[in-house]
N, C-alpha and C positions, 0 to 999 in steps of 0.2 A: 262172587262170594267165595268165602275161603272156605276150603276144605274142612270137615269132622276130623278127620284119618291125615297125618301127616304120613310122607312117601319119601324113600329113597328108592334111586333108580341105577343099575348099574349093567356095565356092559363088560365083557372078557372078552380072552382071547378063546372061551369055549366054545366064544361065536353066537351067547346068547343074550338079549337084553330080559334084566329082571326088574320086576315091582316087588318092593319092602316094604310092610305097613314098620310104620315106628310105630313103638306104645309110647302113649301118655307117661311120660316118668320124671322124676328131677332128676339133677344131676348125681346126687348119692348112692343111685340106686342103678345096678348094671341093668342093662334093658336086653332082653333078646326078641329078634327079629325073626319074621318070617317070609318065604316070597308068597307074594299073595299071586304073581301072576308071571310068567316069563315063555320065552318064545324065542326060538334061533332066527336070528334075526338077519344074519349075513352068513357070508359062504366063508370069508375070513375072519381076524381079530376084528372086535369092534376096538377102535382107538379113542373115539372122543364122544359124550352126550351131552347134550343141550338143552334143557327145559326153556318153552317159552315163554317172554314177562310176566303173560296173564294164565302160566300153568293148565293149558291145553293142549298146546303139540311139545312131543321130543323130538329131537334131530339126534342121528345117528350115524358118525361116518366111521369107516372100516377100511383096511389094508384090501380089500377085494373090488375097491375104487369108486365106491358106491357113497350115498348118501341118501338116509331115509328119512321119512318124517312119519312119525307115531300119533295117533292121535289119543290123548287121555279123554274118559267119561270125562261129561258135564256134572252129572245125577250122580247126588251122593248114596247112591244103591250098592250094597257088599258084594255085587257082582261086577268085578272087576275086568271089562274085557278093552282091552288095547288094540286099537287096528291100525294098520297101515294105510297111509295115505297117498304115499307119492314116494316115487325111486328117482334119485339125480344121477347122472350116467357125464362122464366126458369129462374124469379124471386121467391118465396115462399110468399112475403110480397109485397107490395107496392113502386116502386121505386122514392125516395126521389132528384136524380139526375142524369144529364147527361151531359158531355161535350164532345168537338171533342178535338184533341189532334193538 
């Protein structure tokens, strides 16, 4: 089922990944956003995020050679909590990206 709450999701070199609730708006109208939920996420820059087909895990890979995978609520509840689910390790350099298939 598709979500209430439309989401952007973003990652920096602050090293943190965030949740955006978008509002409801057309296009005429500026929209401002807020982070509903964020979390340092790696030790360096995050370089690339990933949502997956069915908008339940994010992928997260970062210059500190890491790749994570985030798990989104199912439950459309305003309590928005993001966990971690798994670390990929046995990069040598920094991973530039990631996508689902």
């Amino acid at each position: 089922p598709k979500r209430k709450t439309q989401y952007l999701i973003s990652g920096s070199s602050d090293l943190t990944l965030k949740i955006w609730a978008i509002p409801p708006t057309n296009l005429s109208t500026k929209a401002s956003m807020s982070v509903k939920w964020g979390v340092k996420a790696h030790d360096k820059e995050i370089n690339s995020i990933a949502v997956s087909p069915d908008d339940r895990i994010i992928a997260t890979a970062s210059q500190d050679k890491l790749i994570k995978l985030w798990e989104f609520p199912t439950s459309q509840t305003s309590n928005l909590e993001i966990t971690q689910k798994a670390t990929f390790s046995g990069h040598k350099r920094g991973v530039w990206c990631v996508q689902f298939s």
